[in-house]
FIZAKOL-310607 format. One line per 2 residues: their letters; for each residue x, y, z of C-alpha. Coordinates in nm, 4 decimals. Example, Ala and Ser with C-alpha at 12.3 -4.5 7.8 and 13.67 -1.06 7.14 Angstrom:
<nubas>
AS> 1.2300/-0.4500/0.7800; 1.3670/-0.1060/0.7140 .
</nubas>
This chain:
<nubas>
XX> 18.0990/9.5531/-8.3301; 17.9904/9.8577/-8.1253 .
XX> 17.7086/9.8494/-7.9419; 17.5458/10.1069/-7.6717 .
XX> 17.3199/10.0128/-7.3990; 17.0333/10.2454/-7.3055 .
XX> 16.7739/10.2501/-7.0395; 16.4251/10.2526/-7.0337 .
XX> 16.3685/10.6167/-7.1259; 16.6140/10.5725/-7.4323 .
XX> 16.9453/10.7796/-7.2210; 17.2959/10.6229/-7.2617 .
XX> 17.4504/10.4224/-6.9742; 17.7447/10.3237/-7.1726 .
XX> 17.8763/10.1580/-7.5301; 18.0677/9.8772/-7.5314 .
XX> 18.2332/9.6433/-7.8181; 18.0883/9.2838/-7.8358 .
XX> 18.3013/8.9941/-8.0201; 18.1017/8.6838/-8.1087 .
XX> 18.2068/8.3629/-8.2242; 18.0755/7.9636/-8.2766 .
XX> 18.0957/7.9419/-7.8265; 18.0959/8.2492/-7.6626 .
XX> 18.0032/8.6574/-7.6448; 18.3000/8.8692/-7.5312 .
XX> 18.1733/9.2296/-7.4006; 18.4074/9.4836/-7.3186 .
XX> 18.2497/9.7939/-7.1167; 18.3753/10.0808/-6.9224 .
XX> 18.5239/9.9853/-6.6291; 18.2526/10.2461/-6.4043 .
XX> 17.9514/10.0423/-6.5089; 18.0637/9.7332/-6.5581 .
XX> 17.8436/9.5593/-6.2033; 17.5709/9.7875/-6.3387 .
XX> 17.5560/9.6314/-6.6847; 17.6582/9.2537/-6.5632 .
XX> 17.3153/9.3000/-6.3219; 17.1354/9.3931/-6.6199 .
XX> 17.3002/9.0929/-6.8628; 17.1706/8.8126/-6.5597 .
XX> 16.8209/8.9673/-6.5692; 16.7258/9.0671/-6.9463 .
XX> 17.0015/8.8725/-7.2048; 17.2084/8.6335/-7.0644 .
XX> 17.1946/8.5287/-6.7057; 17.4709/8.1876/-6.7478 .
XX> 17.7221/8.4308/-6.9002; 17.9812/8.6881/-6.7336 .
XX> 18.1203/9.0262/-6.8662; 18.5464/9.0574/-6.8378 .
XX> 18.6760/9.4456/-6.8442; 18.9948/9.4824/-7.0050 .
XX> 19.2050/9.7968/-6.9900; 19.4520/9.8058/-7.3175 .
XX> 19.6806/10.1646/-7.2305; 19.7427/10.4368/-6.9375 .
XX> 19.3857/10.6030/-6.8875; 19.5771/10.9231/-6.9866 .
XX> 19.6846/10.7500/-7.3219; 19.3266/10.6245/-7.3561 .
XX> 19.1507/10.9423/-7.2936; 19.3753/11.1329/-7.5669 .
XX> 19.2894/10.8468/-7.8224; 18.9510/10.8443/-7.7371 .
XX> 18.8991/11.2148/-7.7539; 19.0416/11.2199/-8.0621 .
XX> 18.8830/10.9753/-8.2253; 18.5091/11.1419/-8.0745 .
XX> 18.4300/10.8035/-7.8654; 18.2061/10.8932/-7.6098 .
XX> 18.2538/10.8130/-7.2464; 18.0529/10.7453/-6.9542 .
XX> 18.0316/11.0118/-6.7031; 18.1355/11.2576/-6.9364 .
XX> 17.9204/11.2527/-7.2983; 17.7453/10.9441/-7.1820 .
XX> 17.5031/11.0380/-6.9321; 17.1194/11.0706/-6.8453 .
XX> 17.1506/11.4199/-7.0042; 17.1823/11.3007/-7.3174 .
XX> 17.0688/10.9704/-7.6266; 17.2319/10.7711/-7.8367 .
XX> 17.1426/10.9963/-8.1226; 17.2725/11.3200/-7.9713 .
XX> 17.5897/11.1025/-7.8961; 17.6498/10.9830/-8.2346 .
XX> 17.5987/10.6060/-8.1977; 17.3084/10.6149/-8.4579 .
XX> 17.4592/10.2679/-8.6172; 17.5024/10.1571/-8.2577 .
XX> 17.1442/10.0814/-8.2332; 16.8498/9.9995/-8.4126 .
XX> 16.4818/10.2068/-8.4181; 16.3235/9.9066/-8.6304 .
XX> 16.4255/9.6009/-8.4077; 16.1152/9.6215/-8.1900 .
XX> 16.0920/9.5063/-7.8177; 16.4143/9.6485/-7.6134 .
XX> 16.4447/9.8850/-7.3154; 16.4528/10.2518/-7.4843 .
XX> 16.3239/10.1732/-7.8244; 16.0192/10.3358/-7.8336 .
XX> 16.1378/10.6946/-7.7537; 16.4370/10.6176/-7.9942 .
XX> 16.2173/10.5595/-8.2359; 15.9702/10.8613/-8.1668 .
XX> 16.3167/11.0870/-8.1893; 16.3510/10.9745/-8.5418 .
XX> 16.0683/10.9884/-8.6813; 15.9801/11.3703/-8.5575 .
XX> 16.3477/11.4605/-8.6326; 16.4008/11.5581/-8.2719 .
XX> 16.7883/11.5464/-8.2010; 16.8453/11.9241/-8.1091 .
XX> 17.1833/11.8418/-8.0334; 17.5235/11.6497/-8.1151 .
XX> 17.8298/11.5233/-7.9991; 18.1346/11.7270/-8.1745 .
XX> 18.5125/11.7826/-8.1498; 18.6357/12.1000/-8.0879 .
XX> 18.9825/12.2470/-8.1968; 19.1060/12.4913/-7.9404 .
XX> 19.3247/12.7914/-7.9073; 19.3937/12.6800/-7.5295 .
XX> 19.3161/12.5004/-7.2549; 18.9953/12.4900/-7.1441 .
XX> 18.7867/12.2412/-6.8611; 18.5189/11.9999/-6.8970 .
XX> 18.2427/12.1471/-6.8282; 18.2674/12.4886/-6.9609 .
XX> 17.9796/12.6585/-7.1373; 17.9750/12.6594/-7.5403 .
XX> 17.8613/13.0088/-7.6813; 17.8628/13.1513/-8.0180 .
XX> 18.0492/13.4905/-8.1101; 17.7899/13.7287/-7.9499 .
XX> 17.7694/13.5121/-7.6265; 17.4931/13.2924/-7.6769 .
XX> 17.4866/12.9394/-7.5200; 17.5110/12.7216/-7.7540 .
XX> 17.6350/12.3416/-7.5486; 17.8748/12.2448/-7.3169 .
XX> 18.2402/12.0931/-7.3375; 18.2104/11.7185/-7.1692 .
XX> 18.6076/11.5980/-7.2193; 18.9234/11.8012/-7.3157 .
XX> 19.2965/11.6633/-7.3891; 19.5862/11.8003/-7.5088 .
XX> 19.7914/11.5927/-7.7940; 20.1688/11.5099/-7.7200 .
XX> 20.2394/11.7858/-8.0358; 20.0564/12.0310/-7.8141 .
XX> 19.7387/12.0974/-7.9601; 19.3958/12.1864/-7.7589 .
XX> 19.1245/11.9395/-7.8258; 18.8103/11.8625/-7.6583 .
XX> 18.4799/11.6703/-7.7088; 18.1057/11.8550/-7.6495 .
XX> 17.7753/11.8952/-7.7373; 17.6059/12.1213/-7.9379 .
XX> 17.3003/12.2666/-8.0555; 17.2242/12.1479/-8.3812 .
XX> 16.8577/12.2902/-8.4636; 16.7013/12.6399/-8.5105 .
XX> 16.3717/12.7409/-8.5336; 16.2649/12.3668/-8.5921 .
XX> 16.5149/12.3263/-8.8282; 16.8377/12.1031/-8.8679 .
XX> 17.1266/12.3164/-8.9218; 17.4971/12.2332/-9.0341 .
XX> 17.7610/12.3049/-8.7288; 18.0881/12.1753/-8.8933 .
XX> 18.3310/12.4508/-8.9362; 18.1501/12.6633/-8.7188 .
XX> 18.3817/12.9505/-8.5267; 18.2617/12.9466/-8.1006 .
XX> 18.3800/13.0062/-7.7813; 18.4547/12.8100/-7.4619 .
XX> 18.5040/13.0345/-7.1721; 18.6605/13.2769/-7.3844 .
XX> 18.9135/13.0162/-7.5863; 18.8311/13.0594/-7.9321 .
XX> 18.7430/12.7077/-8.0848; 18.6358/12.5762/-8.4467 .
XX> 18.3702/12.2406/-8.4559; 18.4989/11.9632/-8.6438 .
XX> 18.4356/11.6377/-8.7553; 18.4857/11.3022/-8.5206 .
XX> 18.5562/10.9976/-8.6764; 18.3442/10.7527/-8.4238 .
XX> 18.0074/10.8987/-8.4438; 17.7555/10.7772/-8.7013 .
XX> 17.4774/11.0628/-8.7437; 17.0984/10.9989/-8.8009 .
XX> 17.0068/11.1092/-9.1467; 16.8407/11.4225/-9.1750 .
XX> 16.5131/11.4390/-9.3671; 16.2382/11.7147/-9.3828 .
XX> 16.0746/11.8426/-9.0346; 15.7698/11.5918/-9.0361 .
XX> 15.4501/11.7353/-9.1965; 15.1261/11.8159/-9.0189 .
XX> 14.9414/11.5326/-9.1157; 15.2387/11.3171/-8.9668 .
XX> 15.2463/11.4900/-8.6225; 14.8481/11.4801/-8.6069 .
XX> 14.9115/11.0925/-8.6946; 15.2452/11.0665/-8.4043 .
XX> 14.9246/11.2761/-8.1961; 14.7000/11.0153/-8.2179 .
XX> 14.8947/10.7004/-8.1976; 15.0062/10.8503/-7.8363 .
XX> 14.7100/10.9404/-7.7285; 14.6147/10.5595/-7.8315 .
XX> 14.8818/10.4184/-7.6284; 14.7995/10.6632/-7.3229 .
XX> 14.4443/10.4970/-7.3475; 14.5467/10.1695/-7.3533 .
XX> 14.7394/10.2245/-7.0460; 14.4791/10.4118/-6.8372 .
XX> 14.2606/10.1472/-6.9642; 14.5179/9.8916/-6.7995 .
XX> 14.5837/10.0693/-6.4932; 14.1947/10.0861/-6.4354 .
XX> 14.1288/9.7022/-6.4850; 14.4917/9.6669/-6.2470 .
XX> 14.2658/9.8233/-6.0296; 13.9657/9.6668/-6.0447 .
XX> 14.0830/9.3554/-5.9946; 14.2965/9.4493/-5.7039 .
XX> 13.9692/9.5373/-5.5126; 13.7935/9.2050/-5.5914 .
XX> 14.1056/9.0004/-5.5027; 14.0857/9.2080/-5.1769 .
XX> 13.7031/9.1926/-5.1450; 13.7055/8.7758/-5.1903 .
XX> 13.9866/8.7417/-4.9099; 13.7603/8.9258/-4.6979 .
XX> 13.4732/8.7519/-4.7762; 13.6521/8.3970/-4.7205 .
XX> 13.7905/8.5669/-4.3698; 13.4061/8.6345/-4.2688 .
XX> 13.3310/8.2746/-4.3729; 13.6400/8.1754/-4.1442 .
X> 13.4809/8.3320/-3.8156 .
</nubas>
């Protein structure tokens, strides 16, 4: 199975595939984050274990597949810019399963409805670069390209991200006609991602309710922080009074 590892403010560091059985958990990551990840396996999941890359094709070979098939990639559509959501790993991880680094603001993201953009695949009438700016037909930005490849028949294809929502509302991008640095390019489907499922724009009474419950939580944390405080000055005010017993 897939599964994508966030941080604590819910943005992607990379998605790997995990194979269990009766002994043992295989997990195969990019090779650019694998020390990162293993660091965070021995601290949070499972410090006896160890993580073992493995590189199945050419990295030319394996970016055209991957490209093609819309499987994100760190550095490139998996970065700090953007969450799992926006990258289309929706069934890559869970909003109910409580408790884990990033879930709260993935959470928050669906219930408001708040991707704004999404991870696409672009058919091109050229060659473009990674990196170049997404605009519609009258030259508005609309994303960015984040990989391109071209298939051994020839074609132009690339990877990107683009806006998905206007004027607070969810709108449908496949088929749509853009531009990338003057390249004419049509959005299409990619087989990897898994998309959130839309529903209505939440109602008033739900953001006065999403209001409240973080203005709760901000409380509760000043609330914290002040009793943090509080007892950091009597911990400090006891070791001096033990030090003027001392003299």
């Amino acid at each position: 199975m897939s599964q994508v590892f966030v941080t604590a403010s819910a943005r992607t560091l990379d998605i790997g595939t995990v194979l269990i059985n009766q002994s043992n958990t295989l997990v195969i990551t990019s090779p650019e984050t694998k020390q990162q990840l293993l660091e965070r396996f021995d601290k949070y999941i499972f410090p006896a274990d160890k993580v073992q890359g493995c590189v199945l094709m050419g990295q030319d070979e394996w970016d055209c597949a991957r490209i093609l098939a819309g499987r994100p990639a760190v550095g490139a559509e998996l970065t700090e810019d953007f969450n799992p959501l926006e990258a289309g790993l929706c069934k890559a991880v869970s909003v109910d399963k409580g408790c884990y680094i990033g879930q709260e603001t993935l959470s928050k993201v669906t219930n408001l409805n708040a991707v704004k953009q999404q991870l696409w695949g672009f058919e091109l009438e050229g060659p473009v670069e990674a990196g170049s700016s997404l605009t519609d037909q009258d030259g508005a930005r609309l994303g960015r390209i984040t990989s391109v490849t071209t298939t051994p028949d020839g074609r132009n294809f690339a990877l990107g991200y683009i806006r998905c929502k206007s004027s607070g509302k969810q709108v449908d991008v496949e088929g749509k006609e853009v531009k990338v640095a003057d390249i004419a390019a049509r959005v299409v489907p990619i087989r990897y991602a898994s998309r959130m499922v839309v529903t209505d724009d939440p109602s008033e009474e739900q953001q006065k309710q999403q209001k409240a419950e973080d203005e709760r939580k901000s409380a509760e944390e000043a609330k914290a922080e002040r009793l943090r405080q509080m007892q950091e000055r009597l911990a400090a005010y006891q070791q001096q009074v033990q030090a003027a017993k001392g003299q």
